[in-house]
C-alpha positions as CSV (number, residue, x, y, z in Angstrom):
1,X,86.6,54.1,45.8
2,X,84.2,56.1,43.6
3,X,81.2,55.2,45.6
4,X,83.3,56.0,48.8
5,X,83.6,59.3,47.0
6,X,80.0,59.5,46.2
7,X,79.2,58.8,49.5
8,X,81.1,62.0,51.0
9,X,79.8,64.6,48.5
10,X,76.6,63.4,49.4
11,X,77.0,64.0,53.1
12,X,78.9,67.1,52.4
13,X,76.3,68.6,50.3
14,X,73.5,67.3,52.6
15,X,75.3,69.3,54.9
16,X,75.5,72.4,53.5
17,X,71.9,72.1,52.3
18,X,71.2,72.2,56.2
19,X,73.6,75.4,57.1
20,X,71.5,77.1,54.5
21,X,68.3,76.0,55.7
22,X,68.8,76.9,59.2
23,X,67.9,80.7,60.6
24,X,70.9,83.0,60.6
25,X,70.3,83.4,64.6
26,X,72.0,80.3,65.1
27,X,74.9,81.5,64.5
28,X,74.7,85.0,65.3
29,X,76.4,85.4,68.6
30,X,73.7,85.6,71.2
31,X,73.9,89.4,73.0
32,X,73.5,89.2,76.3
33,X,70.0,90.9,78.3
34,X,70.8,94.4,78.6
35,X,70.9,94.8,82.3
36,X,69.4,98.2,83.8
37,X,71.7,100.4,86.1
38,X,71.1,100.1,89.6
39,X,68.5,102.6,91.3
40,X,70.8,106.2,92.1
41,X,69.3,107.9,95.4
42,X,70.1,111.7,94.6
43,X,69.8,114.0,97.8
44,X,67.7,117.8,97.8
45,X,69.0,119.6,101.0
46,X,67.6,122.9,101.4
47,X,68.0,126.1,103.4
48,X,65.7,129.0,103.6
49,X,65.3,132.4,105.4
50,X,68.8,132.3,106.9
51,X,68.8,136.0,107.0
52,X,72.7,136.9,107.4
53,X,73.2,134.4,110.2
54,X,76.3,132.8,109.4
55,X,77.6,132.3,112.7
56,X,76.1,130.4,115.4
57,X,75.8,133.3,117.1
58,X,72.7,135.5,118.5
59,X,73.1,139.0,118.0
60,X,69.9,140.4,119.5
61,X,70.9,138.6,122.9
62,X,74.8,138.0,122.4
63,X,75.5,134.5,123.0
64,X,76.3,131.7,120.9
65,X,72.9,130.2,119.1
66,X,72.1,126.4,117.7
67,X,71.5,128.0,114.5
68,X,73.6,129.5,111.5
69,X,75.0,128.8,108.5
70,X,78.4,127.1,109.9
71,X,76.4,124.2,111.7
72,X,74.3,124.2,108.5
73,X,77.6,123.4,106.9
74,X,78.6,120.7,108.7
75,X,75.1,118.6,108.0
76,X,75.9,119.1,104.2
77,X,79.8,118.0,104.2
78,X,79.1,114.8,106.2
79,X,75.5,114.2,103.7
80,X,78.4,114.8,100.5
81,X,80.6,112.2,101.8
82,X,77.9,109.7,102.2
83,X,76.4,110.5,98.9
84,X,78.2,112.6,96.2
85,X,74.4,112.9,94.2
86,X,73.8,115.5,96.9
87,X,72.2,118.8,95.5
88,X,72.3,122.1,97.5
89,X,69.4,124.8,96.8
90,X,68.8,127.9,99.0
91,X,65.3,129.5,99.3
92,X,65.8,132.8,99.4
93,X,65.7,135.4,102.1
94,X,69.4,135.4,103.1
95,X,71.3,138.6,101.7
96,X,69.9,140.6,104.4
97,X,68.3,140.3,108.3
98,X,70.5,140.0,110.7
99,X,73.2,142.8,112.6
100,X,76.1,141.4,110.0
101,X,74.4,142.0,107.2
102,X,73.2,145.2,108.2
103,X,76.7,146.5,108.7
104,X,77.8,145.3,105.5
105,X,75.5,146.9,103.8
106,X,76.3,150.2,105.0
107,X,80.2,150.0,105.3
108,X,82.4,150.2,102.8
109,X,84.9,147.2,103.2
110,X,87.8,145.4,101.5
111,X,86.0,142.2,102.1
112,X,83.6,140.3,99.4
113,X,79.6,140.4,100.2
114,X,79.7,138.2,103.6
115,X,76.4,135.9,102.3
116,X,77.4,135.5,98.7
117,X,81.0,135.0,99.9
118,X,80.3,131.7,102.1
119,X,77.4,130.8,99.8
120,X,80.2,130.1,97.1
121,X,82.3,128.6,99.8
122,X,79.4,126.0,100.6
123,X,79.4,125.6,97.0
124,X,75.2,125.8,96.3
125,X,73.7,124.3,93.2
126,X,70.9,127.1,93.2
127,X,69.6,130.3,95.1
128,X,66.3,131.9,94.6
129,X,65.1,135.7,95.3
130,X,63.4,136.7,98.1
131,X,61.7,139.8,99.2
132,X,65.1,140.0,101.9
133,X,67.6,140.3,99.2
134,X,66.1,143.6,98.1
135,X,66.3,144.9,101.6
136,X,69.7,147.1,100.6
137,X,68.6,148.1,96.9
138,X,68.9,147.3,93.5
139,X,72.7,148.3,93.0
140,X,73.6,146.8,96.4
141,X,71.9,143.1,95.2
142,X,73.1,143.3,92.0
143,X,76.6,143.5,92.9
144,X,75.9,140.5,95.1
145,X,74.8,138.9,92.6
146,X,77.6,139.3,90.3
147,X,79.9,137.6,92.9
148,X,77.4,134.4,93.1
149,X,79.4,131.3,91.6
150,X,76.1,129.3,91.5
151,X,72.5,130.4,89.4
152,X,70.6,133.2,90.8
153,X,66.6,132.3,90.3
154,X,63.2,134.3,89.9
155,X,61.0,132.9,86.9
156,X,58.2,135.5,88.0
157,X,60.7,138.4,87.5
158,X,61.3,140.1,84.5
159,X,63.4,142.7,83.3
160,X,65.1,144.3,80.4
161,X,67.7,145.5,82.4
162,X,71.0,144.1,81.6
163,X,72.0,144.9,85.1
164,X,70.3,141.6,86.0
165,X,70.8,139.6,83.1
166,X,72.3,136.9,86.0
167,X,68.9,136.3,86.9
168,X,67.4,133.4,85.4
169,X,64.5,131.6,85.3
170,X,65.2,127.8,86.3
171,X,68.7,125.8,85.9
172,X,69.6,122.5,85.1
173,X,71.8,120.1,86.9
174,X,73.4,117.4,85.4
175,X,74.7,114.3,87.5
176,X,76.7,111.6,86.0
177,X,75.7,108.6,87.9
178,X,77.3,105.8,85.2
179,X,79.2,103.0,86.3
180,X,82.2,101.4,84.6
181,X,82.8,104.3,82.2
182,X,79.0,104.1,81.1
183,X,77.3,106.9,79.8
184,X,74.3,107.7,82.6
185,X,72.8,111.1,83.8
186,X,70.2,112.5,85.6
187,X,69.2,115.6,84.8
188,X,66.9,117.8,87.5
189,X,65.3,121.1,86.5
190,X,65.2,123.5,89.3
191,X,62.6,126.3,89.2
192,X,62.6,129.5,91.2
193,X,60.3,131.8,91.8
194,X,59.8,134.8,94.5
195,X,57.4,136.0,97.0
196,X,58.5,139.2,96.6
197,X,55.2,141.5,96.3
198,X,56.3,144.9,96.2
199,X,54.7,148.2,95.7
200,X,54.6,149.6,92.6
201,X,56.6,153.0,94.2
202,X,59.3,150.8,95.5
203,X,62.5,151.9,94.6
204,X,64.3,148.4,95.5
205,X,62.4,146.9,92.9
206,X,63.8,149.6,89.9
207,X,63.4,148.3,86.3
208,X,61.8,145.0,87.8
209,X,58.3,143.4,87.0
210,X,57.3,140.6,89.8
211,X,54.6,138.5,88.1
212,X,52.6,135.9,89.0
213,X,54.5,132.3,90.1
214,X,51.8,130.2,88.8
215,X,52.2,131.2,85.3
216,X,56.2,131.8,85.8
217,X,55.9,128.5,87.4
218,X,54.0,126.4,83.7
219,X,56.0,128.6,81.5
220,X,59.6,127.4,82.8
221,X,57.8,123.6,83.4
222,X,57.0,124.1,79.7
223,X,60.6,124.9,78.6
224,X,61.9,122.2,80.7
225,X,59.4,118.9,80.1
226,X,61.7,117.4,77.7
227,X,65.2,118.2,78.6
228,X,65.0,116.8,82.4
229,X,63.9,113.2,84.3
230,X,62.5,115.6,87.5
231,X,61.7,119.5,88.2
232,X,62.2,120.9,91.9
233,X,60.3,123.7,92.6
234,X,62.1,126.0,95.0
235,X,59.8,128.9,96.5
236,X,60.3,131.4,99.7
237,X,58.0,129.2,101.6
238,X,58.4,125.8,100.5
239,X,60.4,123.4,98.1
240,X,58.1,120.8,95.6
241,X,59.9,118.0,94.2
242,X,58.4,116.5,91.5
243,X,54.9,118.1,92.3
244,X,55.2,116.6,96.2
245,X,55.6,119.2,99.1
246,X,59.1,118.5,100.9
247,X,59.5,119.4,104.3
248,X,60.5,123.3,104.8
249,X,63.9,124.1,106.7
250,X,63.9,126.4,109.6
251,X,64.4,130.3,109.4
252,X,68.6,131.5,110.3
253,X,69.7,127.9,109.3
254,X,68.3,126.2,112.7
255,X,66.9,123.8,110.4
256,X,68.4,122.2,106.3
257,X,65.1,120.2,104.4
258,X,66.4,117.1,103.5
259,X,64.9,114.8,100.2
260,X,65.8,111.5,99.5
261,X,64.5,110.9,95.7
262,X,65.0,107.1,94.2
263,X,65.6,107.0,90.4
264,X,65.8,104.2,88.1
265,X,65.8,104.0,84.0
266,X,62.8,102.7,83.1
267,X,62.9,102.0,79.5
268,X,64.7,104.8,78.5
269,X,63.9,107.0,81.3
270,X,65.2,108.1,84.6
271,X,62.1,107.8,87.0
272,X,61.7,109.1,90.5
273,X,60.1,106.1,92.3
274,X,60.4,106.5,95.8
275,X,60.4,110.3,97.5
276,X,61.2,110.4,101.4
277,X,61.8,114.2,103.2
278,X,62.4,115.3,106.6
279,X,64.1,118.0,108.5
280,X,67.9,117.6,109.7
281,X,68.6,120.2,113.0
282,X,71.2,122.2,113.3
283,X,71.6,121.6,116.8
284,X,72.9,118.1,116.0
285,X,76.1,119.4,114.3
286,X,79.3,121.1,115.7
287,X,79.9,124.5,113.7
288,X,82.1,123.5,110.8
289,X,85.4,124.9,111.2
290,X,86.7,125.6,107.9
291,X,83.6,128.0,107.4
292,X,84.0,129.4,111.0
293,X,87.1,130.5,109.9
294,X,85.8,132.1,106.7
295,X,83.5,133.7,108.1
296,X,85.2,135.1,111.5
297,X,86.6,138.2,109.5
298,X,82.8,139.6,109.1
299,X,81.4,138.1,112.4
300,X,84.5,140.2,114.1
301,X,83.9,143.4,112.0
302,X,80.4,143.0,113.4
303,X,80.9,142.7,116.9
304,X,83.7,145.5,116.7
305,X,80.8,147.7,115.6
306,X,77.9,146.9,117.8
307,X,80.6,147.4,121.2
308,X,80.6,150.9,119.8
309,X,77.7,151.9,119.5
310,X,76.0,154.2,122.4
């Protein structure tokens, strides 16, 4: 019996002798590969010089048009419900240029500013300055402006004014593209700067210095290099996405720019590894009605007033 017991403290402690011996990893539990999230396709669309045309409707020549901002409407609903990482920018050039606007500008009326009004109601992520928007004056654009529900951008612009203290620089937008309550975003800087060149006697341009977008343009890239995965570039003239040219939309919304950028996390990082643009026409799309509606009220007002005059 004692050598029976001998026997099993033997095997017991050459046992134990091996647990110890062997590397803790045996027994840690094994973690599984971290996998990396799926590639996210996040969608630019643009507008530009859209100059007060909010209706498809041709002033100069009365008759309805296959341009304006309702049919520009419709391209962006339908690209939202087929991708909800769908970002909305505007160029510039819109507050003014076009027989609406110019009434507006000149009338007193109960109703909110007609472009800033359907600009919230398409719900844009970001809307530079152009030269158009100072058509009317500095107090009539900064009243405008005070209404906008999305950033108002001009890096070259610079003031001490507090009357424009909505004016900013660049603006960042943040989309949360995790799956199964994971923790993933993209984040995309978005730079605007102006074409605006104005003479030094303007009055439109009061208490404002337009400088030069180059500079305006490495300062805010500066600011933004390590708090974004991409920078858009948004210009009167043009839109550069991660320091490619995209295709420029049409003038009075006959026309939306259109960018397909691919991410995926490399590492740590959110990388843009395929870029594909093109233009998307207007005259493909039926007017969207729930912005027709919106916008009849000024669209009426307007063609009320040009049947009277001589």
């Amino acid at each position: 019996m004692q050598n029976s017991y001998k026997q099993l403290f033997r095997l017991v402690a050459l046992a134990l002798t091996v647990i110890w011996c062997l590397p803790a990893s045996s027994f840690a539990a094994k973690k599984s590969p971290v996998t990396a999230p799926a590639p996210v396709k996040v969608t630019i669309m643009a507008t530009a010089g859209v100059n007060g045309h909010l209706i498809n409707w041709d002033y100069n020549f009365p008759r309805t048009a296959e341009f304006g901002l309702v049919k520009v409407a419709s391209l962006v609903k339908k690209e939202r419900q087929s991708n909800p990482y769908t970002i909305l920018v505007d160029g510039g050039n819109m507050l003014s240029g076009s027989a609406l606007t110019d009434y507006f500008a000149i009338t007193p009326s109960k109703l909110p500013n007609p472009m800033m009004a359907m600009y919230n109601y398409l719900d844009y992520d970001a809307v530079v300055l152009g030269a158009g928007e100072f058509a009317y004056g500095p107090l009539y654009l900064s009243k405008a402006m005070a209404l906008a529900k999305f950033p108002v951008l001009a890096a070259n612009i610079r003031t001490s004014d507090k009357t424009w203290s909505a004016l900013k620089p660049y603006t960042i937008k943040e989309l949360n593209v995790g799956k199964d309550k994971k923790k993933e975003k993209i984040r995309i800087g978005i730079i605007g700067v102006s074409s605006a060149q104005p003479d030094i006697t303007d009055k439109n341009y009061a208490g404002l210095k337009v400088t030069d977008q180059a500079d305006a343009i490495l300062s805010a890239t500066k600011q933004l290099q390590n708090k974004v995965d991409t920078i858009i570039v948004i210009k009167n003239d043009g839109i550069v996405i991660n320091g490619v040219a995209a295709a420029t939309p049409t003038k009075f919304g006959s026309s939306i720019s259109k960018t397909d950028l691919t991410f995926e996390k490399i590492g740590k990082k959110w990388l843009v590894t395929h870029t594909e643009t093109n233009n998307v026409y207007a005259a493909l799309a039926p007017a969207d009605k729930g912005m027709s509606d919106a916008a009849w009220p000024y669209h009426d007002a307007t063609l009320q007033h040009l049947s009277k005059r001589p």
